[in-house]
Backbone as JSON, one array per atom type, in Angstrom:
{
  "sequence": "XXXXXXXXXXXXXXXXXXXXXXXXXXXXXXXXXXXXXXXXXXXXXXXXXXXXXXXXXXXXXXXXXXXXXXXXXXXXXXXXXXXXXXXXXXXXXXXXXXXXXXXXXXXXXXXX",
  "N": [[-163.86, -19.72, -30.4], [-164.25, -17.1, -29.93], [-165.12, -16.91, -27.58], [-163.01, -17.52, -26.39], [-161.21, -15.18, -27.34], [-162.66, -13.49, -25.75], [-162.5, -14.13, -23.14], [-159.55, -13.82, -22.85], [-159.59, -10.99, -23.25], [-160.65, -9.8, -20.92], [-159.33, -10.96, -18.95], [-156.66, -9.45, -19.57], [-157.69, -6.95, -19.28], [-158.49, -7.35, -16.45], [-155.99, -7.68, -15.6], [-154.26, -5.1, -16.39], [-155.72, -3.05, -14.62], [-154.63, -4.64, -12.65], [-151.9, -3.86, -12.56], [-152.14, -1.21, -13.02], [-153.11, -0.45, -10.61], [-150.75, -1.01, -8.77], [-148.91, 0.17, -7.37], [-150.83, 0.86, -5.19], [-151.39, -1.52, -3.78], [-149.08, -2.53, -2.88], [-148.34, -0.57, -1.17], [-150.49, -1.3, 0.76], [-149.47, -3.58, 1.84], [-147.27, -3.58, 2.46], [-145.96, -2.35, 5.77], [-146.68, 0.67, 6.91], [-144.73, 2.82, 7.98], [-140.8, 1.79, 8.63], [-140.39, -0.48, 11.26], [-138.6, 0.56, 14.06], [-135.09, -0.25, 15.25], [-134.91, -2.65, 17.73], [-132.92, -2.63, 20.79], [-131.23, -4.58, 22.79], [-130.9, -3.27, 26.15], [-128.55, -3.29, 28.67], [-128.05, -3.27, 31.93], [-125.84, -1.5, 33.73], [-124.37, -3.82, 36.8], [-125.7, -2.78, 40.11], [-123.52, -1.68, 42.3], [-122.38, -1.3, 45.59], [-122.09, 1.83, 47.32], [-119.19, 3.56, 47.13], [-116.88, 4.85, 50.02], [-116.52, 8.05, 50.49], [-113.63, 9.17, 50.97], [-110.92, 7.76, 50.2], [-108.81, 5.16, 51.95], [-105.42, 5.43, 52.86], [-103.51, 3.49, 51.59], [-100.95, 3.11, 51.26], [-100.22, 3.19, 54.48], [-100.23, 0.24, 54.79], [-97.41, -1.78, 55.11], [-95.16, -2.27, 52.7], [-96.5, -1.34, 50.66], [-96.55, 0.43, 48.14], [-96.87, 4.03, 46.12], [-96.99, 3.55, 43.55], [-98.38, 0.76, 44.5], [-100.67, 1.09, 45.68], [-102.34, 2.57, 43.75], [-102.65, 1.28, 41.63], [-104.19, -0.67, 42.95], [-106.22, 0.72, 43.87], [-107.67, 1.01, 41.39], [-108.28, -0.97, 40.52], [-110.35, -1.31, 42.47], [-110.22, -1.59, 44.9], [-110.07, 0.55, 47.59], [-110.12, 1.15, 50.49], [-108.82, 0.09, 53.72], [-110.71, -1.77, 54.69], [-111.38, -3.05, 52.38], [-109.73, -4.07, 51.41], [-109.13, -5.82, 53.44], [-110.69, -7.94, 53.02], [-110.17, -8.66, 50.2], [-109.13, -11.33, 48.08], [-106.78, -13.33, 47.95], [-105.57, -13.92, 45.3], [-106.83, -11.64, 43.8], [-105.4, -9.51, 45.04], [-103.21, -10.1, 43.96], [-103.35, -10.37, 41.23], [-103.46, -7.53, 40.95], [-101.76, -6.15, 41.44], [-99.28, -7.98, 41.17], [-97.66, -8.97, 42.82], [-96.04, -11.4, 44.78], [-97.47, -14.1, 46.39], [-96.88, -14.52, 48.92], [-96.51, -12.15, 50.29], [-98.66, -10.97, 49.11], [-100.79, -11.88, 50.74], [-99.52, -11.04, 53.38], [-99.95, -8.14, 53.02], [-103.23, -8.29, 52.85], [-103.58, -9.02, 55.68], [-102.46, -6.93, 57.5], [-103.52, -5.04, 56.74], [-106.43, -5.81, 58.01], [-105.77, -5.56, 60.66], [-105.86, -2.41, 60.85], [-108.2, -1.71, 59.97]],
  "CA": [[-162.79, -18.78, -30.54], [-164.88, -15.64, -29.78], [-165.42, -16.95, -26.36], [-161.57, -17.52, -25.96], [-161.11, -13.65, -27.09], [-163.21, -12.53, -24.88], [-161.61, -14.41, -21.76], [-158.29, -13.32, -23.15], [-159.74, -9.34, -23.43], [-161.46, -9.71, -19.83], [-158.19, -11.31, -18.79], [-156.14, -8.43, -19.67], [-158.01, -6.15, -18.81], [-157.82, -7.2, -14.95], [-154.05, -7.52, -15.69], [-154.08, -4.21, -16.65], [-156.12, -2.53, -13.75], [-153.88, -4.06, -11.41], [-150.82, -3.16, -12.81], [-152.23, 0.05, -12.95], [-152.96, -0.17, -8.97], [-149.75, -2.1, -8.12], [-148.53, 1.04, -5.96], [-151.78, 0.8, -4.07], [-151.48, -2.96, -3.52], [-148.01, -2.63, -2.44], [-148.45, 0.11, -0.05], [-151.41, -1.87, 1.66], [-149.25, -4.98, 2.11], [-145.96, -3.21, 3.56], [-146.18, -1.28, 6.58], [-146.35, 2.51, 6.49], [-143.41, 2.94, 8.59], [-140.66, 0.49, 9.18], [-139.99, -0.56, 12.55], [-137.53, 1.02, 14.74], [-134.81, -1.61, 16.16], [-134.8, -3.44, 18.91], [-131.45, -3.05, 21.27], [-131.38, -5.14, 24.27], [-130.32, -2.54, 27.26], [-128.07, -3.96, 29.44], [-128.19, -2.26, 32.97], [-124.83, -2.62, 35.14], [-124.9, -4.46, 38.44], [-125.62, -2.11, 41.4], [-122.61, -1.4, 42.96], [-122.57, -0.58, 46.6], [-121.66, 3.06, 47.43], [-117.92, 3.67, 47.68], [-116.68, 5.68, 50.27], [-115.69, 9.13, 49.78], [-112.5, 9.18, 51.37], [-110.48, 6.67, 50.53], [-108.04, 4.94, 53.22], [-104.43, 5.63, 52.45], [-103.13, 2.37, 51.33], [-99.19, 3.29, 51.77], [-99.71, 2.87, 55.64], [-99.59, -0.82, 54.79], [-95.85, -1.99, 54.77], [-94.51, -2.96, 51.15], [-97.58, -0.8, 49.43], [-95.82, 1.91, 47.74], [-97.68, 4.51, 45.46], [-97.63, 2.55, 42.79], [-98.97, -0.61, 44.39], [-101.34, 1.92, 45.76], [-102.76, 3.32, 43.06], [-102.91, -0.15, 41.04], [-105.09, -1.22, 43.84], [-107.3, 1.51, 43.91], [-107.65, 1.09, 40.29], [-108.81, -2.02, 41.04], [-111.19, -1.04, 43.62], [-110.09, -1.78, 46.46], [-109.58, 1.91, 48.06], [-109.98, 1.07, 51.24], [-108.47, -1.19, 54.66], [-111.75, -3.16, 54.64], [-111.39, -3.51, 51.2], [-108.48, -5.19, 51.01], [-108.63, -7.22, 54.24], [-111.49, -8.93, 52.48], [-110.13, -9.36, 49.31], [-109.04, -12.36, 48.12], [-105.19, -13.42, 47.66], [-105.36, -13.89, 44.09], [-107.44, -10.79, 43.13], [-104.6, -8.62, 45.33], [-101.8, -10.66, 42.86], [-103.69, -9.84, 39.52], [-104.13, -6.43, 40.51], [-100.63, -5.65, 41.95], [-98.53, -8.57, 40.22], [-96.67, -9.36, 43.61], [-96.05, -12.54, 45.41], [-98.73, -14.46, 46.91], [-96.85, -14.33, 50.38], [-96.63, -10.56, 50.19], [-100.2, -10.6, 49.01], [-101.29, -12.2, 52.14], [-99.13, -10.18, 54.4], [-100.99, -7.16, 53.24], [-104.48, -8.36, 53.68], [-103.34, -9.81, 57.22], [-101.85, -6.11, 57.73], [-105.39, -4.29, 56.44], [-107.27, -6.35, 58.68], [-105.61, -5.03, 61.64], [-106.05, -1.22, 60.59], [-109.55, -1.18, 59.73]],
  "C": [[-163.18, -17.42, -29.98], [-164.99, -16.13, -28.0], [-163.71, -16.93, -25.48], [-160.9, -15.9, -26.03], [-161.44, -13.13, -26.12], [-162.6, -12.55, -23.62], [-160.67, -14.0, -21.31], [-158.28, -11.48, -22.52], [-159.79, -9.2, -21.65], [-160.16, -9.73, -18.78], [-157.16, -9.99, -18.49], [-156.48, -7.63, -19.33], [-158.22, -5.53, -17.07], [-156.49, -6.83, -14.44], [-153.52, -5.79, -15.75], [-154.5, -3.26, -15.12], [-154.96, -2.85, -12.32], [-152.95, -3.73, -11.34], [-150.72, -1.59, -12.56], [-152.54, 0.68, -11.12], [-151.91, -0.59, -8.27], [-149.15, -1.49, -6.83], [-149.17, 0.91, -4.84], [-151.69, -0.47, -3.25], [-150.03, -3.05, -2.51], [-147.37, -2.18, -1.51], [-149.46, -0.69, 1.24], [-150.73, -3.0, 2.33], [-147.9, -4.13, 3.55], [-146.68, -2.42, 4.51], [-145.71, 0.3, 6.44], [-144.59, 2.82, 6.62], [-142.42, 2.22, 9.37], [-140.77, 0.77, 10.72], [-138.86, -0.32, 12.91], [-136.23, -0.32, 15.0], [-134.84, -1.77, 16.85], [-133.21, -3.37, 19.71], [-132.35, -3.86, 22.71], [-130.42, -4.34, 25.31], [-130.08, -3.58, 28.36], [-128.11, -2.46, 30.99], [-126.98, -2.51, 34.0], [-125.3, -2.68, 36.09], [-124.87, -3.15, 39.1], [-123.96, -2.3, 42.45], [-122.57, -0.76, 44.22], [-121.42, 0.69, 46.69], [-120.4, 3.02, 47.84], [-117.67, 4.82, 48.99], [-115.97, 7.3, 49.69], [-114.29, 9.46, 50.03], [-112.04, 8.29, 51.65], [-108.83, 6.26, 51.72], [-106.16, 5.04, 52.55], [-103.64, 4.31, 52.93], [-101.4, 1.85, 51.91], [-98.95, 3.26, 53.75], [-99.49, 1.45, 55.45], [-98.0, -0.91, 54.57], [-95.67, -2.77, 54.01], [-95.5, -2.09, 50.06], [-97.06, 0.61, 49.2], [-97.22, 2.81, 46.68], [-98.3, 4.41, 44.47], [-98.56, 1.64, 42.6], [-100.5, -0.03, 45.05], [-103.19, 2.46, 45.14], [-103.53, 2.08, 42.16], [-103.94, -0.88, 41.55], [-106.57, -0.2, 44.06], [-108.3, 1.61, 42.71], [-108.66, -0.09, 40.19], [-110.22, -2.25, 41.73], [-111.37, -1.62, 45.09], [-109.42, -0.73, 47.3], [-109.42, 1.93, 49.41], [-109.29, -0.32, 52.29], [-109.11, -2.32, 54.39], [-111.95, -4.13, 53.32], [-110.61, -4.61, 50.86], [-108.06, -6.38, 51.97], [-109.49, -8.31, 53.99], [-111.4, -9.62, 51.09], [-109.61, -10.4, 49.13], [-107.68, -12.26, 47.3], [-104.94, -13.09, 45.95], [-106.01, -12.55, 43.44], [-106.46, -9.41, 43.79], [-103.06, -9.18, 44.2], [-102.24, -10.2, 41.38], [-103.37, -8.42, 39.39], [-102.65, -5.71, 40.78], [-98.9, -6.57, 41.22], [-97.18, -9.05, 40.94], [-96.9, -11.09, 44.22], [-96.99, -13.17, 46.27], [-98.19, -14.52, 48.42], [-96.89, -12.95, 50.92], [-97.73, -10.14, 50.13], [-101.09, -10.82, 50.45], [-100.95, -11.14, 53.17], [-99.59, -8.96, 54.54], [-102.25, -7.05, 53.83], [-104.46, -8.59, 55.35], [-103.37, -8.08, 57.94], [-103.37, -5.38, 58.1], [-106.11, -4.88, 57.03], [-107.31, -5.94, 59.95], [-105.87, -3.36, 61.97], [-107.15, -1.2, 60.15], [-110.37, -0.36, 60.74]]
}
């Protein structure tokens, strides 16, 4: 029984010490300072240099200031721009007829 006290006392008495260090223990385990987060930076694509003066769209015939502007919006500011774009990406951007769409690029191909 005296040997079971004592185990008990000895026992407790570690229990006690580390309770009494638990801050210390608890600081050693975590890190000082958390960690920052992590973003993942996205970088946009490179875009080749626009001109600075863009080509005045309204010499095409049917491109009013509107369809113009819609297009520029777009990015397609210039002749070359638009005699290379592609039928469907002058219909999304303008919302006209795909024979109309053509007849522009055809148009802008000749005025570049």
């Amino acid at each position: 029984m005296k040997k079971l006290a004592r185990f008990l006392g000895v026992l407790g008495g570690v229990a006690a010490v580390v309770w009494a260090m638990r801050e210390r223990f608890v600081s050693i385990a975590a890190p000082r300072e958390p960690e920052p987060p992590t973003f993942r930076v996205v970088t946009p694509p490179s875009q080749p240099p626009r001109p600075q003066d863009p080509d005045d769209l309204t010499a095409v015939n049917g491109i009013g200031p509107v369809f113009a502007r819609r297009l520029m919006e777009g990015g397609i500011s210039t002749f070359s721009d638009l005699a290379t774009a592609e039928t469907a990406r002058v219909i999304e951007l303008t919302g006209v007829t795909d024979q109309k769409a053509a007849d522009w690029i055809q148009q802008a191909s000749t005025l570049r």
